[in-house]
TIKOLDREN-798800 format. One record per residue: x, y negated, z negated of N, C-alpha, C in turn; residue in one letter. Coordinates in steps of 0.1 Angstrom, whole numbers, plus 2048, in hexadecimal, padded with zeros to 3 digits. Example, Ala and Ser with C-alpha at 12.3 -4.5 7.8 and 13.67 -1.06 7.14 Angstrom:
<sites>
8848397B287B82D7B28848217B2a;8808167B988980B7B98818007B1s;
</sites>
This chain:
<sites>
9D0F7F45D9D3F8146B9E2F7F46Ex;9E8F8B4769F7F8847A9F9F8448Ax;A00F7C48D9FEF72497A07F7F49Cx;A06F7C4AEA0BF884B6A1BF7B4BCx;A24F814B8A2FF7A4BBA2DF7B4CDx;A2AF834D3A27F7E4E5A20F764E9x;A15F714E1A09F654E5A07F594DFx;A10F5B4D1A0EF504C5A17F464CFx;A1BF434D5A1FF384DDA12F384E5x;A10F3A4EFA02F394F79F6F324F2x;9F9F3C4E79E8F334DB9EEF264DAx;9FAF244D39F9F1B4CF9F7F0B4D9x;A01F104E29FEF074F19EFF014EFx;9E6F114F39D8F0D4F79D4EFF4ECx;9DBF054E09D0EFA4D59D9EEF4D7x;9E2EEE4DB9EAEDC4DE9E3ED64E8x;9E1EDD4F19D7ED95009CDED54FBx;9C4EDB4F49B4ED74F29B6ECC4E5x;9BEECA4E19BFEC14D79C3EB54DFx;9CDEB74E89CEEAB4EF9C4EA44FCx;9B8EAF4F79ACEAF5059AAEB250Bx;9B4EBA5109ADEC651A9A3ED051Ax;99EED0525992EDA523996EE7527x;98FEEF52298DEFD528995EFC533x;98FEFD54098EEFF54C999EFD550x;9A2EF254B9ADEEA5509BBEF6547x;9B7EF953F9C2EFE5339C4F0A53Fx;9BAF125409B7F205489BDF1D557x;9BEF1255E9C4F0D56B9D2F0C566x;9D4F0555F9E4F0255C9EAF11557x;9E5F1D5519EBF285519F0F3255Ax;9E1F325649DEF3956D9ECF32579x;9EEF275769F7F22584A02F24582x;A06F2556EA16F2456FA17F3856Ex;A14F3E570A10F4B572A15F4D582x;A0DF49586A10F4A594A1EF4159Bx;A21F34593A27F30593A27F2259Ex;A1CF1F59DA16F145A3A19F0B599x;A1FEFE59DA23EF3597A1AEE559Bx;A18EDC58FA10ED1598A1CEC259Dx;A13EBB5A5A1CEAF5A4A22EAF59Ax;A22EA9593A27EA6586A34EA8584x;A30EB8580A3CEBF57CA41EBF587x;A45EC1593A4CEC1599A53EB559Ex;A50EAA59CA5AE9C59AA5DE96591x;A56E9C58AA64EA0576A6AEA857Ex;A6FEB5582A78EC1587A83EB558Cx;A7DEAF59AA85EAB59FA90E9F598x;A84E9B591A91E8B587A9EE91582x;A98E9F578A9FEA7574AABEAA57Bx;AA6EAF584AB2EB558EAC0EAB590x;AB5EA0597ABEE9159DAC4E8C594x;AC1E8F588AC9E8A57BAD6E93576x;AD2EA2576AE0EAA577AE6EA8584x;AE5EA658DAEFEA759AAF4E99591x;AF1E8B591AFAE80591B01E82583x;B00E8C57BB07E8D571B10E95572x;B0EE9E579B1DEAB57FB20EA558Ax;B1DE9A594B2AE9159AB2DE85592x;B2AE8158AB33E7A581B3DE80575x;B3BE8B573B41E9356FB4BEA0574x;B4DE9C584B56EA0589B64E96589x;B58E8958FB61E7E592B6BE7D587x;B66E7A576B6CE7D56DB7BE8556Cx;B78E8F573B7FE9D56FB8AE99576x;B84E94587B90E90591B9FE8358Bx;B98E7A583B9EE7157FBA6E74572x;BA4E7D56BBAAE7D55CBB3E8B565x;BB0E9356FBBEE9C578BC5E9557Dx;BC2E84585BCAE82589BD5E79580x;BCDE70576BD6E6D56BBE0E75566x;BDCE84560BE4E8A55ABF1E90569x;BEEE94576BF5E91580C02E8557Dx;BFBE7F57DC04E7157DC0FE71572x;C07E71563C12E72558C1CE7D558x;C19E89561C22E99562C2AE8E56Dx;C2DE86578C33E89580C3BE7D578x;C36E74571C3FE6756BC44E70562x;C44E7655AC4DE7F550C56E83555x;C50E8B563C5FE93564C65E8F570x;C66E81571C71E77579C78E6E56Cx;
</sites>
């Protein structure tokens, strides 16, 4: 048998799911919704942690940016006095 490189992820999901317990019904709900694009709790406050975790990492990593400009500011203006 040659696995269909478009589904052999899909299959494989399904058998991770039912190995970890899931039933039928439940595997067939969780496809049917990310299809449509229905998300559950869950996932969506993982999304959000996610999110809240890059934002305080790109403002601390602006803040960064602002301080090693204004250092180097500072050593350009002590040089060339």
């Amino acid at each position: 048998m040659i696995p269909d490189p478009e589904t052999a992820g899909i299959v494989q999901r399904i058998f991770e799911l039912t190995a970890q317990g899931m039933g039928k019904q439940r595997i067939c709900r969780l496809f049917e919704n990310r299809e449509k694009g229905v998300i559950s709790e869950k996932t969506y406050c993982m999304m959000m942690k996610n999110y809240e975790n890059e934002q305080t990492s790109l403002e601390t990593d602006i803040v960064k940016s602002e301080e090693v400009l204004a250092k180097t500011k500072q050593t350009e203006a002590n040089v060339g006095s």
